[in-house]
N, C-alpha and C positions, 0 to 999 in steps of 0.2 A: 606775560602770564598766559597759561591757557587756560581755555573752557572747557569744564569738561558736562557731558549733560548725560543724567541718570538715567533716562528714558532710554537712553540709545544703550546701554548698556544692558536694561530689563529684553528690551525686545533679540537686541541679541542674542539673548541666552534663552529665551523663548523658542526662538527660529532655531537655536543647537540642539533644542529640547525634542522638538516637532521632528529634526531630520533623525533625529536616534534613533526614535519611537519609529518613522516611516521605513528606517533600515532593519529595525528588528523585527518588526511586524513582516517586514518582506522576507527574511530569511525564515522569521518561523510557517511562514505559508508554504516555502520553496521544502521545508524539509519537510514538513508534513505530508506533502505532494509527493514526493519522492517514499517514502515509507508505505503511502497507498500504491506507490508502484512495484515496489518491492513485494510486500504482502502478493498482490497479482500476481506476478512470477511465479510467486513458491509458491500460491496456491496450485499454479498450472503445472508446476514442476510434480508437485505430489501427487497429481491426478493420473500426469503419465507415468509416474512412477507405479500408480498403483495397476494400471493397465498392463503393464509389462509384469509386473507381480502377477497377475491374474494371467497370463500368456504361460508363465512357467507352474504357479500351482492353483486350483482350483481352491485351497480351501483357504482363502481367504476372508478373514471375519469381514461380513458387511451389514451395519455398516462399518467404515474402518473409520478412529479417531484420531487425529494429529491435530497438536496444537490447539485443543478443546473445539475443531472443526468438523463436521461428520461427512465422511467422503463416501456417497453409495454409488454403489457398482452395479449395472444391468450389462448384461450381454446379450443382444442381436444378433440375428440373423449372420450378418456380416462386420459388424461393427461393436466395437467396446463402448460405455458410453457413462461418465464420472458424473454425478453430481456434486456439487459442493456448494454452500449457500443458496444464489439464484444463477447459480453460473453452471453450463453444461460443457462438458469437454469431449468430443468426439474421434476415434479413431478407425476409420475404416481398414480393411482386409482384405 
């Protein structure tokens, strides 16, 4: 006859419990992280996009809006220059 003991069976299922939660917890950090990277990109992507807009017409509304984000445009001396939230994107010429 075997023994079987119920404690080993709780804690096991405990420990399957804990590595689920550690797995899923890890991948919702990783995609989160990844989606703040992304956002990034196409922040900076919009920014030179709108820089090179502004190279071909001057009457660009600014500030300009995408994606409920307001992108303002100053032009220098020598340089184009994007705001967007606290982020500045600079293009010299």
């Amino acid at each position: 006859m075997r023994r079987r003991h119920k404690g080993f069976i709780l804690v096991e299922s405990l420990i399957s419990l804990s590595i689920s939660l550690m797995v899923v917890l890890t991948l919702t950090y990783c995609i989160n992280e990844q989606f703040k990277l992304l956002n990034n990109w196409e922040e900076r992507v919009n920014a030179h996009k709108i820089m090179l807009l502004n190279l071909k017409n001057n009457n660009i509304p600014n500030p300009l809006i995408i994606k409920n984000q307001e992108y303002y445009f100053f032009r220098h001396e020598n340089k184009f220059e994007v705001k967007v939230n606290k982020n500045v994107y600079q293009m010299e010429f």
